[in-house]
C-alpha positions as YAML, in Angstrom:
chain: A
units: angstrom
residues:
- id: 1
  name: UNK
  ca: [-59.49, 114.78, -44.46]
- id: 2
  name: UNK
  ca: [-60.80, 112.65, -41.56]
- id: 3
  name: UNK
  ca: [-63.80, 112.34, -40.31]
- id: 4
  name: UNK
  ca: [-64.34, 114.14, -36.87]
- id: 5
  name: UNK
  ca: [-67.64, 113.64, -36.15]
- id: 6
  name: UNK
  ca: [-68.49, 110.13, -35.61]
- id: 7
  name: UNK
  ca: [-70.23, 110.32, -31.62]
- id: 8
  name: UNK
  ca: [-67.69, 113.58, -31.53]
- id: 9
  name: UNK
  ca: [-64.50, 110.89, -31.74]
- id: 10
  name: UNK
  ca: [-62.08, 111.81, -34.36]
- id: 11
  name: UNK
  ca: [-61.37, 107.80, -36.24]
- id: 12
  name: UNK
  ca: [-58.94, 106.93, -38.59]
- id: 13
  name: UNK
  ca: [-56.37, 108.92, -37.61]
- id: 14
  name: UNK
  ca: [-52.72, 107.86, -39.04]
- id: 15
  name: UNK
  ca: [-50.14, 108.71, -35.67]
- id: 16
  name: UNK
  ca: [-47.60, 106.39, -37.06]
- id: 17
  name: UNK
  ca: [-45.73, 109.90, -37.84]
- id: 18
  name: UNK
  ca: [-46.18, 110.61, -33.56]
- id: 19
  name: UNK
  ca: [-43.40, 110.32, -31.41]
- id: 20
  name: UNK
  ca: [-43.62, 109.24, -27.68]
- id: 21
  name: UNK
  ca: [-41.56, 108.44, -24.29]
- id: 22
  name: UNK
  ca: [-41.74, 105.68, -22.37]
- id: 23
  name: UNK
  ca: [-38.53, 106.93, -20.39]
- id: 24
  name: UNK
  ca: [-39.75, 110.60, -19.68]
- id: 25
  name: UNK
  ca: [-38.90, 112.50, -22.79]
- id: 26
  name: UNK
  ca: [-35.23, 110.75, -22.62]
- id: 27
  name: UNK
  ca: [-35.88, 108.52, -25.31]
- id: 28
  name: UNK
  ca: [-38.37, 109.58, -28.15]
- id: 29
  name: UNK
  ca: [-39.77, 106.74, -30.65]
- id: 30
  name: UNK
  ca: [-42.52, 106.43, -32.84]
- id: 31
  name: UNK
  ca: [-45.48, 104.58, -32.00]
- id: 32
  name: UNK
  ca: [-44.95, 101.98, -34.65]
- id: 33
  name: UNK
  ca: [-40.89, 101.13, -33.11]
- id: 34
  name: UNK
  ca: [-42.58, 101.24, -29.28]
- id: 35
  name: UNK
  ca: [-45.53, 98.68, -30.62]
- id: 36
  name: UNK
  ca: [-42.24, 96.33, -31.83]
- id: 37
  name: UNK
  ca: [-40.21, 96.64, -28.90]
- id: 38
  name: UNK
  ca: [-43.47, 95.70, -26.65]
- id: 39
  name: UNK
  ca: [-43.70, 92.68, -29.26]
- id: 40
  name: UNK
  ca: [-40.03, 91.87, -28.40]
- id: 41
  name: UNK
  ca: [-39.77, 92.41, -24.50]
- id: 42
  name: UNK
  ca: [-43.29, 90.14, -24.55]
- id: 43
  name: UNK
  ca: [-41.47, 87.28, -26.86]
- id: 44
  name: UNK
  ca: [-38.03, 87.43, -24.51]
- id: 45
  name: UNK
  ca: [-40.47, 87.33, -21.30]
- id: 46
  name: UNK
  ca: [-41.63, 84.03, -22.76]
- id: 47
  name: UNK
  ca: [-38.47, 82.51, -23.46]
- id: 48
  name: UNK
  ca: [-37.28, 83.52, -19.81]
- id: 49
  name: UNK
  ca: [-39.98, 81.64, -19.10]
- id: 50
  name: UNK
  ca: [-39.62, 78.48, -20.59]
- id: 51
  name: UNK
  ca: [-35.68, 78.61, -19.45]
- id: 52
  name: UNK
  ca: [-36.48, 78.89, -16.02]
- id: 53
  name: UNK
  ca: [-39.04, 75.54, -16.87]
- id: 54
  name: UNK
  ca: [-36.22, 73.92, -18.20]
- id: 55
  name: UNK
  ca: [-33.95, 74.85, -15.30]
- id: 56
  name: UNK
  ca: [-36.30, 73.36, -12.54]
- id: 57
  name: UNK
  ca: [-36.81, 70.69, -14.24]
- id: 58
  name: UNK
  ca: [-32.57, 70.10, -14.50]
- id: 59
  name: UNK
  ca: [-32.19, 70.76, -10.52]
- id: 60
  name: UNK
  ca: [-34.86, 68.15, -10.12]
- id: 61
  name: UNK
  ca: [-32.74, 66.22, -12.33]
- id: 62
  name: UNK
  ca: [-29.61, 66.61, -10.31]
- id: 63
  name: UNK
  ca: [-31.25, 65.90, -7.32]
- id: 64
  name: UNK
  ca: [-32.50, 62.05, -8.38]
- id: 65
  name: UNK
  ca: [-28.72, 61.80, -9.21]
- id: 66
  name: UNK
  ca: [-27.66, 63.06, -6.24]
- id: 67
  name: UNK
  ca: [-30.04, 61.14, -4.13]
- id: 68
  name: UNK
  ca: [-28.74, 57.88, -6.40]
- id: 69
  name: UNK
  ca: [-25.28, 58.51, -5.72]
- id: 70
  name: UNK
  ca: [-25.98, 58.66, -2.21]
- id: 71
  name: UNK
  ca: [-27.56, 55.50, -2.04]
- id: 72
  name: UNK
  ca: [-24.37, 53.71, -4.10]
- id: 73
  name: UNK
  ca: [-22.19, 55.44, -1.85]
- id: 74
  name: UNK
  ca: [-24.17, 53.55, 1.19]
- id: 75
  name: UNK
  ca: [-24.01, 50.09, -0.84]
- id: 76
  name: UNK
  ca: [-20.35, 50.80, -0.84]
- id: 77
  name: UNK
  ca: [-19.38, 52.09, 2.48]
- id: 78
  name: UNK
  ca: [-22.05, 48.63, 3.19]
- id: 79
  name: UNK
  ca: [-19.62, 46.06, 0.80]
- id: 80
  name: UNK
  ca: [-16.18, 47.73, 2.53]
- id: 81
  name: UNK
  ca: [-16.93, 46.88, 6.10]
- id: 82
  name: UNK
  ca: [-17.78, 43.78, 4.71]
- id: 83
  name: UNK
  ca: [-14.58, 43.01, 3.08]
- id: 84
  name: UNK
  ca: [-12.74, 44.91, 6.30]
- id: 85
  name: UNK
  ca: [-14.71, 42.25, 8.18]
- id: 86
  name: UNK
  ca: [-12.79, 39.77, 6.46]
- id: 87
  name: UNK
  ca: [-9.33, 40.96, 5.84]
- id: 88
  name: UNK
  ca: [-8.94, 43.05, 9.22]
- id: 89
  name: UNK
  ca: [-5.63, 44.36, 7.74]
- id: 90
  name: UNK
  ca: [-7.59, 45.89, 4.61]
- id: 91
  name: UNK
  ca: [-4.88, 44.35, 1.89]
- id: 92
  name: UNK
  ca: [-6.03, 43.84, -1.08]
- id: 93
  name: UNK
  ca: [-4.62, 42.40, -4.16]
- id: 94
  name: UNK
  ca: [-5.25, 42.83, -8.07]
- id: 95
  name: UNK
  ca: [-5.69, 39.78, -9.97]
- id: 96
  name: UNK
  ca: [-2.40, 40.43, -12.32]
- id: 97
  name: UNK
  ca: [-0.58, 40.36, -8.67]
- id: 98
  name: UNK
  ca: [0.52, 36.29, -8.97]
- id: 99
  name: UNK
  ca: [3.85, 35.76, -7.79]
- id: 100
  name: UNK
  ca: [5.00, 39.26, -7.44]
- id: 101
  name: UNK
  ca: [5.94, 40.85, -4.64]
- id: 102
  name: UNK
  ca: [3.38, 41.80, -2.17]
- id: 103
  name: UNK
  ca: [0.61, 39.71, -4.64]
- id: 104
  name: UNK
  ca: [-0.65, 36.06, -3.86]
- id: 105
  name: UNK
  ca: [-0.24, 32.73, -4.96]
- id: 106
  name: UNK
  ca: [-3.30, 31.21, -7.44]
- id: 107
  name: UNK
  ca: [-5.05, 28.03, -6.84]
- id: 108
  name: UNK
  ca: [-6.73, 26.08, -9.93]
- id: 109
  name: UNK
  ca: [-9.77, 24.84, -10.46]
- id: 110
  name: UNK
  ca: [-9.21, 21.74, -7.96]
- id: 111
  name: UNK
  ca: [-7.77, 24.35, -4.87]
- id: 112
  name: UNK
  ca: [-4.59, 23.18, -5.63]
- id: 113
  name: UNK
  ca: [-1.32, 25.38, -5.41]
- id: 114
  name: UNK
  ca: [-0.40, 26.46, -8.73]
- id: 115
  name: UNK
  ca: [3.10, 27.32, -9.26]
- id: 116
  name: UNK
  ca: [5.70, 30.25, -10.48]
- id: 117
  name: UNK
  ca: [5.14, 30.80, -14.27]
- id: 118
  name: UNK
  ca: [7.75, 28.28, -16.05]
- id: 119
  name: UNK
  ca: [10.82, 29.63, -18.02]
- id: 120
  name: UNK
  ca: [11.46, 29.73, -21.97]
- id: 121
  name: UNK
  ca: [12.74, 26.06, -21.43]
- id: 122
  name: UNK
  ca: [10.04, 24.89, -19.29]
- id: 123
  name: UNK
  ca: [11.59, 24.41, -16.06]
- id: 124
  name: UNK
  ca: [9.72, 25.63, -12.93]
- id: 125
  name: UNK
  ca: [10.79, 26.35, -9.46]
- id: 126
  name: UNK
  ca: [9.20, 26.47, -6.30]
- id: 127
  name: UNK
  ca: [12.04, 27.42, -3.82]
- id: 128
  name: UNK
  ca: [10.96, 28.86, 0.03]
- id: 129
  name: UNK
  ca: [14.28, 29.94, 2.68]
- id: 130
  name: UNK
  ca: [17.88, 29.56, 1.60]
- id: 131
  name: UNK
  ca: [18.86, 30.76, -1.32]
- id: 132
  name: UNK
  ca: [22.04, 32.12, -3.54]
- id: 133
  name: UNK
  ca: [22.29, 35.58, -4.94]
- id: 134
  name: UNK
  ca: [23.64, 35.77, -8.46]
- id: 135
  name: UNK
  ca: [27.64, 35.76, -7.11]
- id: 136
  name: UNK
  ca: [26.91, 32.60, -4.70]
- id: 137
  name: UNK
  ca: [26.41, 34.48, -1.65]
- id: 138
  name: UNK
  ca: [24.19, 33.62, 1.21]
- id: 139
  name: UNK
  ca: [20.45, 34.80, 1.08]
- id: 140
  name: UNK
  ca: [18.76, 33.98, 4.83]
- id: 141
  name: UNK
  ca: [21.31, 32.40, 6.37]
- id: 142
  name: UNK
  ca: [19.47, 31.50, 9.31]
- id: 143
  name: UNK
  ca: [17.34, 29.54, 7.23]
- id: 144
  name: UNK
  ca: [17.16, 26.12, 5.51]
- id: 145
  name: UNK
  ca: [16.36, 25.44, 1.50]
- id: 146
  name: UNK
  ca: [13.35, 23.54, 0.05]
- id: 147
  name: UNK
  ca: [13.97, 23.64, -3.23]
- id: 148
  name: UNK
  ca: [11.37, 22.33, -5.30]
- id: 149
  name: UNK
  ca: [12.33, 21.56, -9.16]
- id: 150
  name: UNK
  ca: [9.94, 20.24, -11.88]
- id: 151
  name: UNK
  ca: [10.09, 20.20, -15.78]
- id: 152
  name: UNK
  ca: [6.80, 19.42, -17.81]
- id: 153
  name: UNK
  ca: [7.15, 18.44, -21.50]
- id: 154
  name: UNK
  ca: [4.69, 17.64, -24.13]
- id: 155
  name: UNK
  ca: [4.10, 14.71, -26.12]
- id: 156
  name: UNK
  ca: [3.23, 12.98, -29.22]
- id: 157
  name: UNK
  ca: [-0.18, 13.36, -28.39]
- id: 158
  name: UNK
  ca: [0.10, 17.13, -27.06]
- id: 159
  name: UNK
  ca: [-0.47, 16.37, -23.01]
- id: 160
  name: UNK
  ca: [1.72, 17.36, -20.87]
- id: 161
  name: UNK
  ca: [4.06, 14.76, -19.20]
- id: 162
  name: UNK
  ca: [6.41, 14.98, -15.90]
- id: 163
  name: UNK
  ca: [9.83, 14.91, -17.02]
- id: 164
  name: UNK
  ca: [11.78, 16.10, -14.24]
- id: 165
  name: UNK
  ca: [11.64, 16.24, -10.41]
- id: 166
  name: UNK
  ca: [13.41, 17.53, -7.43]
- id: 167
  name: UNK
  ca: [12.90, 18.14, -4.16]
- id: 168
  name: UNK
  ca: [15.95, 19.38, -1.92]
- id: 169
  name: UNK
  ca: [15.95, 20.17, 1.91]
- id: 170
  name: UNK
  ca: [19.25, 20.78, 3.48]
- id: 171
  name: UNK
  ca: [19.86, 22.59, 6.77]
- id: 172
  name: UNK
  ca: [23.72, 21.83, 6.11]
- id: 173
  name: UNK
  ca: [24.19, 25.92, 5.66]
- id: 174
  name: UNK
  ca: [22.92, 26.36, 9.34]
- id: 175
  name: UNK
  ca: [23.81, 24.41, 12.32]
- id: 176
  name: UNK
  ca: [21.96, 25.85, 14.56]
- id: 177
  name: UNK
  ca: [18.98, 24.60, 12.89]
- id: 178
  name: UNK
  ca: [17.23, 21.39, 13.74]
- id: 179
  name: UNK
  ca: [17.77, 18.73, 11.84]
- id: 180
  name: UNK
  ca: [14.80, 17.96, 9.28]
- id: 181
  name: UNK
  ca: [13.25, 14.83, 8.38]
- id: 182
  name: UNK
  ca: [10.52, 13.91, 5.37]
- id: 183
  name: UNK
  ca: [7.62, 10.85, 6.14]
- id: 184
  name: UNK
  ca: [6.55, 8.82, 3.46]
- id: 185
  name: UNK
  ca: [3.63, 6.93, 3.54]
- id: 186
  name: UNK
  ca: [3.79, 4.94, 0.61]
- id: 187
  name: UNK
  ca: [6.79, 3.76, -2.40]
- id: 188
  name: UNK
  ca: [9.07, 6.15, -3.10]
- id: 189
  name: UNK
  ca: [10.30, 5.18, -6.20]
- id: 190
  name: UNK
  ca: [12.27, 6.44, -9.10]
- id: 191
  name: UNK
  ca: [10.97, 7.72, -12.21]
- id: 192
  name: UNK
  ca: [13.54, 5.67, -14.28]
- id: 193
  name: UNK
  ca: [15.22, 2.28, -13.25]
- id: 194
  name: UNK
  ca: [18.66, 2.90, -11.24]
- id: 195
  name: UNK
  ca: [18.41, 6.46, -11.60]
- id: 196
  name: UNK
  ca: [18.79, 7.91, -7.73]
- id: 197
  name: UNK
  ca: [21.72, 7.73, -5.38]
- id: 198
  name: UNK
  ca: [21.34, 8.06, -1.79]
- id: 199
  name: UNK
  ca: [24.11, 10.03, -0.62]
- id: 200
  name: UNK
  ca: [27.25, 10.88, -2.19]
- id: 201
  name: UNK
  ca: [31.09, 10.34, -2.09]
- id: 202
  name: UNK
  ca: [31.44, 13.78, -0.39]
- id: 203
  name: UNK
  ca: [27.98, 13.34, 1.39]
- id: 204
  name: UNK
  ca: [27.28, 10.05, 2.80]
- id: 205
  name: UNK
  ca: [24.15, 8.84, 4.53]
- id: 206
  name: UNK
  ca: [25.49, 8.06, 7.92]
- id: 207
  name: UNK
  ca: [22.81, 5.17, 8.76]
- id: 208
  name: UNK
  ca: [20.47, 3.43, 6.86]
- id: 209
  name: UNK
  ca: [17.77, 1.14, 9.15]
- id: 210
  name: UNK
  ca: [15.54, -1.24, 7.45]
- id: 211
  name: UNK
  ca: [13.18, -4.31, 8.88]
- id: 212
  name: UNK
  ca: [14.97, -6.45, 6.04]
- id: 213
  name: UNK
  ca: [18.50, -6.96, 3.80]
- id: 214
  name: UNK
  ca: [18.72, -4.74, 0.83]
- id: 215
  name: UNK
  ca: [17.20, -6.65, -2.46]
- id: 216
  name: UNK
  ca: [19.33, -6.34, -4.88]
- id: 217
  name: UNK
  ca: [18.49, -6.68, -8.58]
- id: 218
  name: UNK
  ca: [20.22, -10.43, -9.49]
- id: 219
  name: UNK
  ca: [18.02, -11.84, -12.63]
- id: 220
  name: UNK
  ca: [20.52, -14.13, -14.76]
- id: 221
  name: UNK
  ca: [18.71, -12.46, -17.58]
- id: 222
  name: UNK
  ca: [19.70, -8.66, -17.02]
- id: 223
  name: UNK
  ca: [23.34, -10.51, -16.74]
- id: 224
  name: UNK
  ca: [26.19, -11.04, -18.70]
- id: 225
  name: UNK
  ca: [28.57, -13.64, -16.72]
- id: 226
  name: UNK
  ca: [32.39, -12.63, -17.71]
- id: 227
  name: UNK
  ca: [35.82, -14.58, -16.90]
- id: 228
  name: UNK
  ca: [38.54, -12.94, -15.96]
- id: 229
  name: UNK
  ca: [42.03, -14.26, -15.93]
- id: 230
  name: UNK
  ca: [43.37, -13.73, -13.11]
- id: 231
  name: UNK
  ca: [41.09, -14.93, -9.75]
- id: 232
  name: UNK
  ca: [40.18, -11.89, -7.96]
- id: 233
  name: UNK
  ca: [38.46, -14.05, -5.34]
- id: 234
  name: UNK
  ca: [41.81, -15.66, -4.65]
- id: 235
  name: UNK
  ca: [43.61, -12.52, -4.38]
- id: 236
  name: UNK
  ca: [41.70, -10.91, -2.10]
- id: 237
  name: UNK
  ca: [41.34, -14.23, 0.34]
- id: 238
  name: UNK
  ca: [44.88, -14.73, 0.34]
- id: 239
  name: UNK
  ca: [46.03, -11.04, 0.35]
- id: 240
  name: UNK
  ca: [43.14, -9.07, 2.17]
- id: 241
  name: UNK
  ca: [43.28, -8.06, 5.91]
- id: 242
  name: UNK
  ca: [40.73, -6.95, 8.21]
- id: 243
  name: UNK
  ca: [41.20, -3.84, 9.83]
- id: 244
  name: UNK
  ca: [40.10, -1.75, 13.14]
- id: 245
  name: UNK
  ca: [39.78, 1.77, 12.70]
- id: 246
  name: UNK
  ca: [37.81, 5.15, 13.80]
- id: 247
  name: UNK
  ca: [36.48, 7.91, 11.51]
- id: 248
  name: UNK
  ca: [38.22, 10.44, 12.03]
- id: 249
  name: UNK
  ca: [35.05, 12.79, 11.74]
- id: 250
  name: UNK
  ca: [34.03, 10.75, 14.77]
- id: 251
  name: UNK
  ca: [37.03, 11.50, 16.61]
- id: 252
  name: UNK
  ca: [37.30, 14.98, 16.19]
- id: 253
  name: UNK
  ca: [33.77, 15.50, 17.59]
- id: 254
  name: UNK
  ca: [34.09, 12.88, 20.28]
- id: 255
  name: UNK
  ca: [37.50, 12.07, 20.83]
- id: 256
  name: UNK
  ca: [37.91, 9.08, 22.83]
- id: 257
  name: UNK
  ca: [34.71, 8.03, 22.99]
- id: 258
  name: UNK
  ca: [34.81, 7.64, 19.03]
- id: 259
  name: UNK
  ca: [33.69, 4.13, 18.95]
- id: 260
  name: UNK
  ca: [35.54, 1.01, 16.90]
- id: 261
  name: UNK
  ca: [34.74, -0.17, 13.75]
- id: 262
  name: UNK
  ca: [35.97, -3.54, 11.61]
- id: 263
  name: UNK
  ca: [36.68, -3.39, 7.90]
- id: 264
  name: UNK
  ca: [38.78, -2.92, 4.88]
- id: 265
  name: UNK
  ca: [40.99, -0.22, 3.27]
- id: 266
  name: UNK
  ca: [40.11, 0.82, -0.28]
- id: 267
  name: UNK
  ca: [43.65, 1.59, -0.63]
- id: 268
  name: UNK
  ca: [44.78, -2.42, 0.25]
- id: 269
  name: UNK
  ca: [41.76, -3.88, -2.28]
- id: 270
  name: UNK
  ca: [42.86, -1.23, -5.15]
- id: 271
  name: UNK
  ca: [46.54, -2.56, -4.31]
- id: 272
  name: UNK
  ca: [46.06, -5.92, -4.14]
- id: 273
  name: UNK
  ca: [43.92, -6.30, -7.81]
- id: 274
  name: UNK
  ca: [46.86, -4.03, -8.84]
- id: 275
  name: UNK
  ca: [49.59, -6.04, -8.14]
- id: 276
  name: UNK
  ca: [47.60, -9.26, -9.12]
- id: 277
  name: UNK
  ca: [47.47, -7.97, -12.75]
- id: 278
  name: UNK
  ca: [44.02, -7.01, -12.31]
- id: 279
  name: UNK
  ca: [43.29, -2.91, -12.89]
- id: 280
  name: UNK
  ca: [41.22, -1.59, -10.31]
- id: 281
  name: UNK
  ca: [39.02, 0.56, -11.99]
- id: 282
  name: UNK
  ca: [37.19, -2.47, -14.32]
- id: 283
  name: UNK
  ca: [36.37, -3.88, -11.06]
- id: 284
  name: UNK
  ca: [33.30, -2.70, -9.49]
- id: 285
  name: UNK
  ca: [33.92, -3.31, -5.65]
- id: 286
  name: UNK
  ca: [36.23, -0.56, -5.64]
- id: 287
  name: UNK
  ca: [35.40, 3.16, -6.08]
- id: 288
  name: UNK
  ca: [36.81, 6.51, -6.50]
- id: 289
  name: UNK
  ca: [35.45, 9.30, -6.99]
- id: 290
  name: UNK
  ca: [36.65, 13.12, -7.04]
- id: 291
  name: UNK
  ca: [35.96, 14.85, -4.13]
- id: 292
  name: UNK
  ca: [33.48, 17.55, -4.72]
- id: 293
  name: UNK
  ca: [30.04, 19.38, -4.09]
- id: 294
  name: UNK
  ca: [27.08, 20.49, -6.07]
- id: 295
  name: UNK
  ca: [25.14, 23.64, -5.29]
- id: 296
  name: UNK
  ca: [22.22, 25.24, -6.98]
- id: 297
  name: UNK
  ca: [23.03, 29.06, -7.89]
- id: 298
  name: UNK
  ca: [20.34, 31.42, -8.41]
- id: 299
  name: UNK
  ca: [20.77, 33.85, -11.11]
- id: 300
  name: UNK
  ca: [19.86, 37.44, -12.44]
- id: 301
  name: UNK
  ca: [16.83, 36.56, -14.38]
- id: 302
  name: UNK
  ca: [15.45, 34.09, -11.45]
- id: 303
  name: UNK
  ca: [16.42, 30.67, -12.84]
- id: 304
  name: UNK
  ca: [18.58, 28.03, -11.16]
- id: 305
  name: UNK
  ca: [22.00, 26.91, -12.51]
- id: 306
  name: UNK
  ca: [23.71, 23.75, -11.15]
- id: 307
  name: UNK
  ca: [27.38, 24.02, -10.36]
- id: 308
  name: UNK
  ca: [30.36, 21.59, -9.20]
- id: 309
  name: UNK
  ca: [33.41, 22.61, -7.27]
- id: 310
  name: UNK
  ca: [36.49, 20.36, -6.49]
- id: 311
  name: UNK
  ca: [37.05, 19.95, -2.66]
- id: 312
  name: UNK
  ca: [40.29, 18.67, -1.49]
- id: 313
  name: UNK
  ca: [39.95, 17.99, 2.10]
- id: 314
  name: UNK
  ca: [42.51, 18.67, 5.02]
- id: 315
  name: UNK
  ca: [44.95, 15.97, 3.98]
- id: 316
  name: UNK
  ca: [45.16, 17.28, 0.50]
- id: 317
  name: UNK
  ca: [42.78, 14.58, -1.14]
- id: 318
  name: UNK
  ca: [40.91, 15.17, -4.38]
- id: 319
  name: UNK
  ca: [39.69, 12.28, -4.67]
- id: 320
  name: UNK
  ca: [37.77, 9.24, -2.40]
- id: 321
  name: UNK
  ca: [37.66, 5.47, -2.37]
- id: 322
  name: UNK
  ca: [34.75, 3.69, -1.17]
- id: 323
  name: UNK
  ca: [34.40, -0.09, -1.41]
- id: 324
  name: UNK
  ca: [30.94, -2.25, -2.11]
- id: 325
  name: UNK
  ca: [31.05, -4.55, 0.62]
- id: 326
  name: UNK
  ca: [28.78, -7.63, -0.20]
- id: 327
  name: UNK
  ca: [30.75, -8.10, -3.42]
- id: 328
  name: UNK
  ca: [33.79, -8.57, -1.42]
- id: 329
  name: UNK
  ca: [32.24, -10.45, 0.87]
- id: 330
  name: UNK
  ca: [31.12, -12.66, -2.22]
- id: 331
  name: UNK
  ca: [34.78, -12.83, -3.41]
- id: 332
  name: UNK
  ca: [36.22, -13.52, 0.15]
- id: 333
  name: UNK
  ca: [33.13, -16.69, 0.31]
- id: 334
  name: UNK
  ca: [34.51, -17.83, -2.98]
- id: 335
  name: UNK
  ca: [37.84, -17.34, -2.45]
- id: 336
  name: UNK
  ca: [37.61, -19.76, 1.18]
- id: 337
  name: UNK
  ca: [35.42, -22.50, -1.27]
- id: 338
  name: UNK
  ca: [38.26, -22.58, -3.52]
- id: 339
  name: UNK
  ca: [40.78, -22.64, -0.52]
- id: 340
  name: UNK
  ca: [38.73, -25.37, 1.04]
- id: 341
  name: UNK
  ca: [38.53, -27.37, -2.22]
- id: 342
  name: UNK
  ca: [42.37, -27.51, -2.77]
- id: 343
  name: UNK
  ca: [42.96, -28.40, 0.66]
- id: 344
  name: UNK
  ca: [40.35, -31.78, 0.45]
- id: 345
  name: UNK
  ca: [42.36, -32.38, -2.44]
- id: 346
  name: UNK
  ca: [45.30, -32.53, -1.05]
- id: 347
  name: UNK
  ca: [43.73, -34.03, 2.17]
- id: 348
  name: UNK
  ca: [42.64, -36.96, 0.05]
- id: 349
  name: UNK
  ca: [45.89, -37.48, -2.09]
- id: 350
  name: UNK
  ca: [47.77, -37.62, 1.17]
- id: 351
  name: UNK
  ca: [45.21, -40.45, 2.93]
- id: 352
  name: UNK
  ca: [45.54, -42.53, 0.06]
- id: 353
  name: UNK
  ca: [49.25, -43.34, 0.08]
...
């Protein structure tokens, strides 16, 4: 039994067996399950708490970044007008752009031009106007070509060496385009001895001015001196004529006014060494070559392939004859000293009878 009378309180009462309502009689609990839920509902207010803690201290968070990305986004808009500044039409290029379309063209090291990427066999070409397609059509036909070729080999010693050059400018495919001309301001000289022509049988130069005569290679030692049997020199004093004539290229683009020249026939020096016993084509003052032209034909994968055609002109000629002039000149000189010669003889035989 409890004690009731301590100061008329009753104490040590046991109400854990008491029900109560904290929802107006909705809801009855004991006292001992509404002491745990208080526990509980104080516990979650603390960890609502400590969330919402956690959750200012996030926004903060967000705002530094926020306030950061602002101020990159002001370094950038800062760098853009910058570059805008200096490429007004706002291109821009990647560095993997080289020699593509719409990319650049790289310098080295030295700010020189660096050029296309060579092929599997080395060969590189730089080529800016005219150009073929792969079935030998015309690319820009109201342009020229400057076709620049160049092959680079290694080595014994694994450094790279020039092997090959070209450089071709011809405005041939357009007339209408001015003619072009190159400048030179030192030697222009050939990477191996006797190696260039000038011109061609097809495609003369028309004039060649120089201060001086042509030096011509004439060590005895790069000689061999041969005998023939028959005296060409004779032949051609004896048999040769000089002729006047106009080109006929001349003629058809100025007709009268086609000026006169003084010369020989390739035909009459080929047919005099002929019917001397002599055969024309061991004899180097004549020439013939076939009549034909050389183009460079661009192809599917970008390289360059050389090609020849046969031309037969408008008198049905497949061939041309050129002569070398100073070495019948030298054979017309000997042929007179020999003349000369056999006439003193006979000058002197006759005075002394």
């Amino acid at each position: 039994m409890a004690d009731t009378n301590t100061m008329g309180k009753p104490i040590n009462l046991d109400l854990s067996a008491c029900s109560a309502s904290n929802d107006g009689g909705k809801t009855l609990k004991t006292l001992s399950q509404l002491v745990t839920d208080i526990n509980n509902n104080t516990t979650h207010q603390i960890n609502t708490d400590e969330l919402k803690k956690k959750v200012d201290n996030n926004t903060d968070a967000i705002q530094n970044v926020k306030e950061q990305a602002d101020k990159t986004d002001k370094k950038v808009d800062g760098l853009t007008k910058k570059v805008d500044e200096l490429s007004p039409d706002s291109s821009y290029v990647a560095k993997n752009t080289a020699f593509q379309a719409k990319g650049y063209l790289p310098l080295d090291a030295n700010g020189q031009f660096v050029g296309p990427n060579p092929r599997t066999d080395n060969v590189v070409f730089s080529s800016w106007g005219y150009k073929f397609d792969v079935n030998g059509n015309a690319v820009g036909s109201n342009s020229s070509q400057i076709l620049n070729k160049y092959q680079v080999a290694a080595n014994n010693a694994g450094t790279s060496v020039s092997q090959e050059g070209r450089f071709v400018y011809t405005s041939a495919y357009d007339k209408t385009i001015a003619k072009g001309r190159f400048a030179f301001d030192a030697e222009t000289v050939d990477s191996l001895s006797g190696n260039i022509n000038l011109g061609s049988t097809t495609n003369p130069w028309n004039n060649i001015y120089s201060k001086t005569a042509l030096t011509v290679t004439s060590d005895k030692n790069v000689k061999t001196e041969v005998q023939l049997e028959e005296n060409i020199a004779n032949l051609l004093f004896e048999k040769l004529e000089a002729k006047t004539f106009t080109l006929n290229e001349v003629v058809a683009e100025k007709g009268d006014e086609a000026r006169i020249h003084t010369g020989y026939f390739a035909q009459d020096v080929a047919q005099i060494l002929h019917d001397g016993g002599v055969e024309p084509s061991l004899i180097a003052m004549w020439i013939q070559n076939k009549n034909e032209t050389t183009q460079l034909i661009e192809k599917e994968d970008g390289s360059f392939e050389e090609t020849t055609g046969k031309i037969i002109d408008k008198q049905g000629l497949e061939f041309i004859q050129s002569l070398r002039y100073e070495e019948i000149l030298v054979a017309l000189l000997q042929g007179a000293k020999n003349k000369i010669s056999t006439l003193e003889t006979r000058l002197a035989a006759l005075e002394q009878r």
